[in-house]
C-alpha positions as CSV (number, residue, x, y, z in Angstrom):
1,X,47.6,-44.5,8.8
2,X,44.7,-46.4,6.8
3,X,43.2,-49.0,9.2
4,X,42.5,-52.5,7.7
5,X,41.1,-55.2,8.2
6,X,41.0,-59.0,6.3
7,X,37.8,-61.0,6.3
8,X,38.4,-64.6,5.1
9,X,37.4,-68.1,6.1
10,X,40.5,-69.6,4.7
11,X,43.6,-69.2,7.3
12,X,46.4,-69.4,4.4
13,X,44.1,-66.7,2.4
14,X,44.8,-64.8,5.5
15,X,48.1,-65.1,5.6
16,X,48.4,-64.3,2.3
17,X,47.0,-60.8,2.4
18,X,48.4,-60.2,5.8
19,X,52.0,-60.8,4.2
20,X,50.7,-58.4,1.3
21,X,49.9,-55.5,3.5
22,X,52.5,-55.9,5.8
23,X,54.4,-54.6,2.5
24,X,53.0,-50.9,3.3
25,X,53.9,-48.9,6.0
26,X,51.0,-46.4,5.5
27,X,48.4,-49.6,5.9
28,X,47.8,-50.9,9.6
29,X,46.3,-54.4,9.6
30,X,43.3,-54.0,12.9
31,X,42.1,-57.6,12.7
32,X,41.8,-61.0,10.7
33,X,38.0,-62.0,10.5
34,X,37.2,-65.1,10.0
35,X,33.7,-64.7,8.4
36,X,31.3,-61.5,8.5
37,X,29.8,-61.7,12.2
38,X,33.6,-60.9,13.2
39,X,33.8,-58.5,10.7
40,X,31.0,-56.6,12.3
41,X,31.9,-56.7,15.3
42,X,34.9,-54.7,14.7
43,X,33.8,-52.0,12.5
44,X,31.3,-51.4,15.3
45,X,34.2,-50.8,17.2
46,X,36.5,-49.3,15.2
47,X,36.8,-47.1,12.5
48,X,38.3,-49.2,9.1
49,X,38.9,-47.4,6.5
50,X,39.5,-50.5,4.3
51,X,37.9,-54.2,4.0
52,X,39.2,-56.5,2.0
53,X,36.8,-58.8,2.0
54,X,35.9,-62.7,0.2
55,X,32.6,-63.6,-1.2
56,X,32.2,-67.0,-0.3
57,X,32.4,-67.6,3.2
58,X,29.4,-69.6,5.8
59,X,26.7,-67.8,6.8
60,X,26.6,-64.6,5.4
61,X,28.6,-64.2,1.8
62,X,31.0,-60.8,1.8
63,X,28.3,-59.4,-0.7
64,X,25.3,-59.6,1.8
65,X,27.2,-58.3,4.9
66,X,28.3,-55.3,2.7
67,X,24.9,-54.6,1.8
68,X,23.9,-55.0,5.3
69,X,26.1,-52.2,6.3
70,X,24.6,-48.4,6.2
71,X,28.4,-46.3,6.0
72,X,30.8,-49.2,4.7
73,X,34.6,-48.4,4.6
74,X,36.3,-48.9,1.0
75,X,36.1,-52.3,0.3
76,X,38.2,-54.5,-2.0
77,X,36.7,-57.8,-2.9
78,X,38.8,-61.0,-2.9
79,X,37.5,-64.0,-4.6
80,X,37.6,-67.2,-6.5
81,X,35.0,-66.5,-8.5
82,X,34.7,-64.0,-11.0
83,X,31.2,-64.6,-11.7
84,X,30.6,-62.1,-8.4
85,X,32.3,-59.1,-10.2
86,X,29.5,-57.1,-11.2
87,X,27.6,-57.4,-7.9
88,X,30.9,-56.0,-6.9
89,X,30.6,-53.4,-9.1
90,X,27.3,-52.3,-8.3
91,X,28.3,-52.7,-4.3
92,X,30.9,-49.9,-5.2
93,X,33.5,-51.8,-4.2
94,X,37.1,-50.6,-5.0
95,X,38.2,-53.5,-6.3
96,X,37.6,-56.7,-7.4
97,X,41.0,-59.4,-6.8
98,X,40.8,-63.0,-8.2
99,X,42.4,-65.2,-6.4
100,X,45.4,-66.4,-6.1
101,X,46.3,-63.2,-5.7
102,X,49.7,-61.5,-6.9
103,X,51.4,-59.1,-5.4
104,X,51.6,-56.8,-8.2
105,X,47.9,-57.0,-8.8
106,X,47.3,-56.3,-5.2
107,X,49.9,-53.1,-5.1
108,X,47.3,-51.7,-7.7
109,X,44.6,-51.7,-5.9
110,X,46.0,-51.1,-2.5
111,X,47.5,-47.7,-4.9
112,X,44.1,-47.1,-5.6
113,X,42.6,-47.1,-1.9
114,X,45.2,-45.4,-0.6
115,X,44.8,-42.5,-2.8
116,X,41.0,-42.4,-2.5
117,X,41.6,-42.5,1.8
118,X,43.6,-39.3,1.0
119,X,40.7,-37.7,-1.2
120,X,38.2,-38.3,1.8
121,X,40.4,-37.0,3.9
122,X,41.1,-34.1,1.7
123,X,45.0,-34.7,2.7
124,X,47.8,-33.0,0.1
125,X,49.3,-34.8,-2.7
126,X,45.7,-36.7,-3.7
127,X,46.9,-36.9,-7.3
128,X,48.0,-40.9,-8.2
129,X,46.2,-43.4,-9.7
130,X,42.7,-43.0,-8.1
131,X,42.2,-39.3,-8.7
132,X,44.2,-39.8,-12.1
133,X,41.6,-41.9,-13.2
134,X,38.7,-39.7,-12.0
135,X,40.5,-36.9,-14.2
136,X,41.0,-39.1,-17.3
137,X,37.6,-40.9,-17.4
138,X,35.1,-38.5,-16.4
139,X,32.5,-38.7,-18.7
140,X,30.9,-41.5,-18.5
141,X,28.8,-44.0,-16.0
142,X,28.2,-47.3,-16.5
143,X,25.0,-49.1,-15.6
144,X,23.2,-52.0,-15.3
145,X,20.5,-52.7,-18.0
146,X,19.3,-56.1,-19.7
147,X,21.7,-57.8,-17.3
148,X,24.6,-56.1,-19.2
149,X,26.6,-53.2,-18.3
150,X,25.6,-50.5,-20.5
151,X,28.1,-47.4,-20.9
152,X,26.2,-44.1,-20.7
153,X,27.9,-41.0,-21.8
154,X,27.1,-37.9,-19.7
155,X,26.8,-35.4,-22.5
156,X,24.4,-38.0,-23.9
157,X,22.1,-37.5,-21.2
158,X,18.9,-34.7,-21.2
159,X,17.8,-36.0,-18.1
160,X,17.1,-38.8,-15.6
161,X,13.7,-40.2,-14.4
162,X,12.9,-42.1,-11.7
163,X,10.3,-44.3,-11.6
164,X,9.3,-46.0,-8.3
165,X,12.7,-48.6,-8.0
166,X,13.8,-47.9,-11.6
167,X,15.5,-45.0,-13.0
168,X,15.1,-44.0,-16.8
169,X,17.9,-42.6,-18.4
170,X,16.4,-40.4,-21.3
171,X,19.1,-39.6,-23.8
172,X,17.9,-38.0,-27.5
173,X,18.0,-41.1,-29.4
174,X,17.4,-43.7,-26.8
175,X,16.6,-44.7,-23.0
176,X,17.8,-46.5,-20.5
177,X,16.4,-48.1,-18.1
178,X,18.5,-49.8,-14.7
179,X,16.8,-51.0,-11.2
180,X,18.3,-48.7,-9.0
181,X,17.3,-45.9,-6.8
182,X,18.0,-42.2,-8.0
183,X,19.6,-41.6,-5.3
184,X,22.6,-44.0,-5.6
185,X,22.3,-42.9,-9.4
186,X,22.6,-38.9,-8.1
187,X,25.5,-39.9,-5.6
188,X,27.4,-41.4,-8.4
189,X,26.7,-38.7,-10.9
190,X,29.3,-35.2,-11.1
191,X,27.4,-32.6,-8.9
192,X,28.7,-29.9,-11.5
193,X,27.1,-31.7,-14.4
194,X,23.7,-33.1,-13.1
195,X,21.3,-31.1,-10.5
196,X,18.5,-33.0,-9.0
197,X,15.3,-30.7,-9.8
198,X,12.9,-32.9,-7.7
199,X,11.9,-36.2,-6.4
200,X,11.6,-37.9,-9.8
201,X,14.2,-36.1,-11.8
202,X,17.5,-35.2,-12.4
203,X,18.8,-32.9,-15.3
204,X,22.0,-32.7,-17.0
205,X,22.4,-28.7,-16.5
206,X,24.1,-28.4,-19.8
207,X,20.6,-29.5,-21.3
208,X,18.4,-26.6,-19.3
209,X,16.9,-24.7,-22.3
210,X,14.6,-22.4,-20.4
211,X,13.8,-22.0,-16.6
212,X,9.5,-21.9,-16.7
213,X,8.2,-20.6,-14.0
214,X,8.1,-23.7,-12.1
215,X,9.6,-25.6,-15.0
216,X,12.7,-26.4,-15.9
217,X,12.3,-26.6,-20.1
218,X,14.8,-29.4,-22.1
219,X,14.5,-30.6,-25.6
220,X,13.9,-34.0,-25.7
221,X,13.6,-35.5,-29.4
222,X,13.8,-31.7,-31.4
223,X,10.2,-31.0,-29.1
224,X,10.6,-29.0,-25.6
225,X,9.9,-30.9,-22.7
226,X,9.0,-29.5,-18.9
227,X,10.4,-31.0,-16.3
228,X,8.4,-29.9,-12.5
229,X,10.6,-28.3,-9.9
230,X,10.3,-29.6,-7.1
231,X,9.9,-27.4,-3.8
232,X,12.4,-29.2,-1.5
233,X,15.0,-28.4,-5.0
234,X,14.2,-24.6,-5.8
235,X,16.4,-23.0,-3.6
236,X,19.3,-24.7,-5.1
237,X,18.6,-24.5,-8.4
238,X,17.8,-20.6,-7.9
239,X,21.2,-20.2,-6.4
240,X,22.3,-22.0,-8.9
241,X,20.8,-19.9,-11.7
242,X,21.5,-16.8,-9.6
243,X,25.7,-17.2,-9.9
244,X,25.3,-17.5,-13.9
245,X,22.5,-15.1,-14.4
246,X,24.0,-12.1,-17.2
């Protein structure tokens, strides 16, 4: 059973939803919240697995109480405003619903969270819409950049630099650069593509020309380029090297 709950200020957005996912057995509605002080209150209680949560409300807006959260449950963004969608984005929210919301568009994306409850819970038959996508669009991030969303190919990338709250993508014929830490960059990245090498970089593995001594060696505009290894990153990078060492 995935645990819900509704955060709203309006009453008949509310009932709307609450109508909507009394359509799914598999969903359990916990609680309506009428702004985000509720909301906290019961995921301090009680484990949710999925918000669905509005922007504007008194107070605190949906996009500041999810930033104010440190393990968030899936959220799915419901809003008037569409202006808010790629704060949602960034947020790694779900979904992003426009109200007034149909049900069809609302099935999709309740699709989409229940699939991705079953992935974290590693449960059997994970393989609809939300890991379909993951298999059909895998090579590729997007990313904030000149207050556009810029798509970044992963076999583009040599590596990644970070650069106290900016990260620098470095690609062969270009760079981007995005405010964001590289640690929400590494936790959205493929783990068996990219390998964080230390502090201030991370390496697209199919890029490593040479391991250095205490180097890891890429080409980077036809001319090698050494990238340090960090300490706190050797042993996994050696274990690494170590299963597909000839």
């Amino acid at each position: 059973m995935i645990k819900v709950i509704i955060v709203d200020d309006e009453p008949l957005a509310q009932d709307v939803l609450e109508t909507y996912v009394e359509k799914f057995p598999e969903l359990s509605l916990v609680r309506k919240c009428n702004n985000a002080l509720e909301a906290n209150e019961v995921l301090k209680s009680q484990d949710i697995d999925l918000m669905f949560l509005d922007i504007q409300m008194p107070q605190l807006t949906g996009i500041d109480f999810l930033k104010t959260l440190s393990r968030p449950p899936l959220v799915i963004f419901t809003t008037a405003y569409p202006n808010y969608a790629l704060e949602g984005f960034e947020l790694n929210a779900l979904d992003y619903l426009l109200k007034p919301i149909s049900l069809e568009r609302f099935i999709k994306a309740v699709n989409k969270a229940v699939e991705q409850v079953k992935l974290q819970r590693n449960e059997p038959g994970a393989t609809g819409s939300a890991a379909a996508e993951a298999e059909q669009h895998p090579d590729y991030i997007f990313v904030k950049a000149d207050k556009k969303l810029v798509k970044v190919n992963y076999h583009d990338i040599i590596y990644i630099e970070g650069l106290k709250d900016y990260v620098i993508i470095r690609m062969e014929n270009q760079r981007v650069i995005t405010l964001q830490t590289m640690k929400s960059l590494e936790d959205k990245l493929p783990s068996n593509r990219f390998k964080r090498i230390h502090r201030s970089y991370i390496i697209n593995i199919d890029k490593i020309n040479a391991i250095v001594g205490n180097m890891v060696e890429v080409i980077e505009k036809t001319q090698p380029k050494h990238l340090p290894i960090g300490k706190n990153y050797r042993d996994e990078l050696n274990d690494m090297i170590e299963k597909n060492k000839l």
